[in-house]
C-alpha positions in Angstrom: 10.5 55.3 -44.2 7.1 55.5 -42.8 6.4 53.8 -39.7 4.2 50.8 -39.6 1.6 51.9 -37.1 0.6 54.8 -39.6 -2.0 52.9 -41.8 -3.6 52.3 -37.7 -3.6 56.2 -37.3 -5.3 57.1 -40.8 -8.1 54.2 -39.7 -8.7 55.6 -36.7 -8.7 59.2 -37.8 -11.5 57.9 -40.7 -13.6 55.8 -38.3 -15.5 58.9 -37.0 -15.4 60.9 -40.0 -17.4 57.8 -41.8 -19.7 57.8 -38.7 -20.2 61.4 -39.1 -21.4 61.6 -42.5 -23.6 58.3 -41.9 -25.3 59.6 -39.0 -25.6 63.3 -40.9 -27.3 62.2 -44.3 -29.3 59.3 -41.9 -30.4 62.2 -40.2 -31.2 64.6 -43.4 -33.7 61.8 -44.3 -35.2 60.8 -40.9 -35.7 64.9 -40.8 -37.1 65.1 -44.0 -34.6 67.3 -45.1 -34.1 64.9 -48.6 -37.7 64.2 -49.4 -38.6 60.6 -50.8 -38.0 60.1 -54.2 -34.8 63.0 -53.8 -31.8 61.7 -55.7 -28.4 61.3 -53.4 -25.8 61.7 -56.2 -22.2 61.1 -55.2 -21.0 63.7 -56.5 -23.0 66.4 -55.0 -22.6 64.8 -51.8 -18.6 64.6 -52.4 -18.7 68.3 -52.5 -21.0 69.5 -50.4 -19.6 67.5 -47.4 -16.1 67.7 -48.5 -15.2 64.1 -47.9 -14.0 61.2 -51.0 -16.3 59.3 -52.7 -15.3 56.3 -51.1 -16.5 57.5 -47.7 -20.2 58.7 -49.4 -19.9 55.2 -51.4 -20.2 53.6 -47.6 -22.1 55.5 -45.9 -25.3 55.2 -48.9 -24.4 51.6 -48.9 -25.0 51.1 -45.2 -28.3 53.5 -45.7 -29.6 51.0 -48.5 -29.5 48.4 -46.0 -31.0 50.0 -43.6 -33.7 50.7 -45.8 -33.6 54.2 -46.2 -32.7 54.5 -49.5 -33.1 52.9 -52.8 -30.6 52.1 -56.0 -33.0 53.1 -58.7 -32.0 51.9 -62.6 -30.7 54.8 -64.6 -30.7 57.4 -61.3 -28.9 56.1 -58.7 -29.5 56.2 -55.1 -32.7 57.7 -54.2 -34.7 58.2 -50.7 -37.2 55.6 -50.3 -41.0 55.6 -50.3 -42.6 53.2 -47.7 -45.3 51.5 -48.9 -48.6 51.2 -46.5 -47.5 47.3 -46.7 -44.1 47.7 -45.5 -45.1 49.9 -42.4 -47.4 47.7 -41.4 -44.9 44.9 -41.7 -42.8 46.8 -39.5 -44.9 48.0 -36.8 -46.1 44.3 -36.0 -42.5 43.8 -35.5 -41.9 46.7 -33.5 -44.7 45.5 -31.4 -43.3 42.0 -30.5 -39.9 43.6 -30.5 -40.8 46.1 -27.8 -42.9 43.5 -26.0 -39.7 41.4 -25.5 -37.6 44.4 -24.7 -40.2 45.1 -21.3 -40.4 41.5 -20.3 -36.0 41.6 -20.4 -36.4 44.9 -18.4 -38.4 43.2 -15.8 -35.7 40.4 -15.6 -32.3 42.1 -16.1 -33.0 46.1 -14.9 -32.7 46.9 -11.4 -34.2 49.9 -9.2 -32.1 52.6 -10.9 -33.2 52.0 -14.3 -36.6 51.5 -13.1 -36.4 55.1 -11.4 -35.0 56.3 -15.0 -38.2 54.9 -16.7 -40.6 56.5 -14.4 -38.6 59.9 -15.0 -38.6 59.2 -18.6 -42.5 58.4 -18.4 -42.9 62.1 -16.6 -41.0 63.4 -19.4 -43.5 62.4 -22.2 -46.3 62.9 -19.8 -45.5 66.7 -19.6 -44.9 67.0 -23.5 -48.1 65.5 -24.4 -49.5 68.0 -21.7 -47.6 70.7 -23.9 -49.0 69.5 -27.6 -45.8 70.1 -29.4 -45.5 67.0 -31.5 -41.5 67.1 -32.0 -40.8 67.1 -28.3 -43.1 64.0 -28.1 -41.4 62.3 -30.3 -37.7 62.9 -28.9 -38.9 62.3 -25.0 -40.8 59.2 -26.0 -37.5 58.1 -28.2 -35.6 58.4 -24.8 -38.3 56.6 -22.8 -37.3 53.9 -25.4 -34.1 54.1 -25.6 -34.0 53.4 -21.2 -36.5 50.9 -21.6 -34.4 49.2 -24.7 -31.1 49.7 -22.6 -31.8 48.2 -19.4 -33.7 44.7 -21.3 -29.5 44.4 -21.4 -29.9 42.9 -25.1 -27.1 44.3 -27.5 -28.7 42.7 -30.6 -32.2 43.3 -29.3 -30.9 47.5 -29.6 -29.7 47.1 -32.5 -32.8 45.7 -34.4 -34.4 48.2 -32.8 -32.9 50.9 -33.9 -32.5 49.6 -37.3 -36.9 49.7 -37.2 -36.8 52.8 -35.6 -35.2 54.4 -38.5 -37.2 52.9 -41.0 -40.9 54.1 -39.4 -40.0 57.3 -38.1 -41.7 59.0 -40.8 -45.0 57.4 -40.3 -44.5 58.4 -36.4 -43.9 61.9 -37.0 -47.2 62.1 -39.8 -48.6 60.2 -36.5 -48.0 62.8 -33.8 -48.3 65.9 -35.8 -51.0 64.9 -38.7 -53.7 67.6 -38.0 -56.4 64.7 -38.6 -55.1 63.2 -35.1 -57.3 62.0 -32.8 -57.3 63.9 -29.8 -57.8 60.9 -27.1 -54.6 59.3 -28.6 -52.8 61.6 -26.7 -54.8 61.0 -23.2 -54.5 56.5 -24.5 -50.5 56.8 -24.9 -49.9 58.3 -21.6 -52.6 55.9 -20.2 -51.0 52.9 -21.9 -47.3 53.7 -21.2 -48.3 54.4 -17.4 -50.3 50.9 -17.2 -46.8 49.3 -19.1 -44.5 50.9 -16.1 -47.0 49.4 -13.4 -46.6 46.2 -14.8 -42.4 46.6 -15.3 -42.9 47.5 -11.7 -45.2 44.9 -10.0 -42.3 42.9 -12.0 -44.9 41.1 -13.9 -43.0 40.2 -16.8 -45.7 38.8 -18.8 -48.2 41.9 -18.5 -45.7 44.4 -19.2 -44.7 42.6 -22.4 -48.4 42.4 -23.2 -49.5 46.0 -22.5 -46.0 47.4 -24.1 -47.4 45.3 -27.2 -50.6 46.8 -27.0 -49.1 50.2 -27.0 -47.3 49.9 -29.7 -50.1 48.5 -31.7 -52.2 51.2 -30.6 -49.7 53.3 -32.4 -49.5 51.8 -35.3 -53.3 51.8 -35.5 -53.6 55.6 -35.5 -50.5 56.0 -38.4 -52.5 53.1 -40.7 -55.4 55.4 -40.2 -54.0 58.8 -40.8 -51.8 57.1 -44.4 -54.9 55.6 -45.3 -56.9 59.2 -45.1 -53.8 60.5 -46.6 -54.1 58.2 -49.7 -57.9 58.6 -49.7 -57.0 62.7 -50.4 -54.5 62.3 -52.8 
């Protein structure tokens, strides 16, 4: 007879196998590997990745809600298109988001997260020295993710990272569009250092205000660089 605790051990065993394909087809989108409007048919996703339907059937389910992907009438999942509406819609959030993410950090972080930011800071400082636009956008992700970790909000991470997912296309076309202004560049750093001073000085209510400035400034130069991209098409 089989033991009771064996459903446990087939859950347990599934858990990160689930997690695995999530995080691998998330990632094929985020990396533009499966291009907007790509169909994700079950199917070809069950063999390629070797895993049951069941596990694909969850793991496009949670994408949809993430708003990744799409159930399109007659064709299935697909990867979504973001409108110019919807990014903007998400970058105001972002902006309040991330405000209220540095005023927690200035009441909840102590000095070693503090010491973590300003390493993180010199991180993105150097790779906007260096131009290459990937390594931007992974060392500013990490300057992020400290500054998200140490506001000490579970739920606040979470949203976050939800957004995250959902804009990252309009950062990368942000950092690497050819059209880019140059003194973005030279305004991030700028911004982010004038941020830390204020997360410093503990000032709560001017880091909140100058992280929400940032991210605005951000989302400023993306509207501007989808806009000349609709203007060319």
């Amino acid at each position: 007879a089989m033991s009771p605790s064996k459903p446990d051990e087939i859950q347990k065993l599934a858990a990160p196998l689930r997690l695995q394909v999530l995080d691998g087809l998330r990632r094929a989108i985020i990396e533009g590997r499966r291009a907007p409007g790509a169909r994700l048919t079950e199917r070809e996703l069950t063999e390629m990745l070797g895993v049951s339907r069941t596990v694909i059937r969850e793991a496009l389910r949670q994408l949809e809600t993430e708003g990744l992907i799409a159930n399109v009438p007659h064709k299935g999942p697909v990867v979504r298109e973001l409108s110019l509406a919807e990014a903007k819609d998400l970058y105001t959030i972002r902006a309040v988001l991330e405000g209220l993410a540095a005023r927690l950090f200035v009441q909840n972080a102590g000095d070693a997260e503090l010491k973590q930011l300003a390493q993180a800071l010199d991180v993105v400082a150097g790779a906007y020295e260096r131009g290459d636009a990937q390594e931007v956008l992974e060392t500013k992700n990490r300057f992020y993710a400290v500054l998200f970790e140490g506001a000490g909000s579970e739920t606040l991470s979470s949203m976050l990272g939800t957004l995250h997912a959902r804009i990252w296309r309009w950062r990368a076309l942000g950092l690497s569009h050819p059209r880019r202004s140059n003194s973005r560049s030279r305004e991030s750093v700028k911004g982010l250092r004038a941020m830390l001073a204020a997360i410093r000085g503990r000032d709560a209510e001017a880091a909140e205000r100058l992280t929400r400035d940032e991210a605005q400034a951000a989302a400023a130069e993306v509207m501007r660089l989808i806009e000349l991209k609709a203007a060319a098409q």
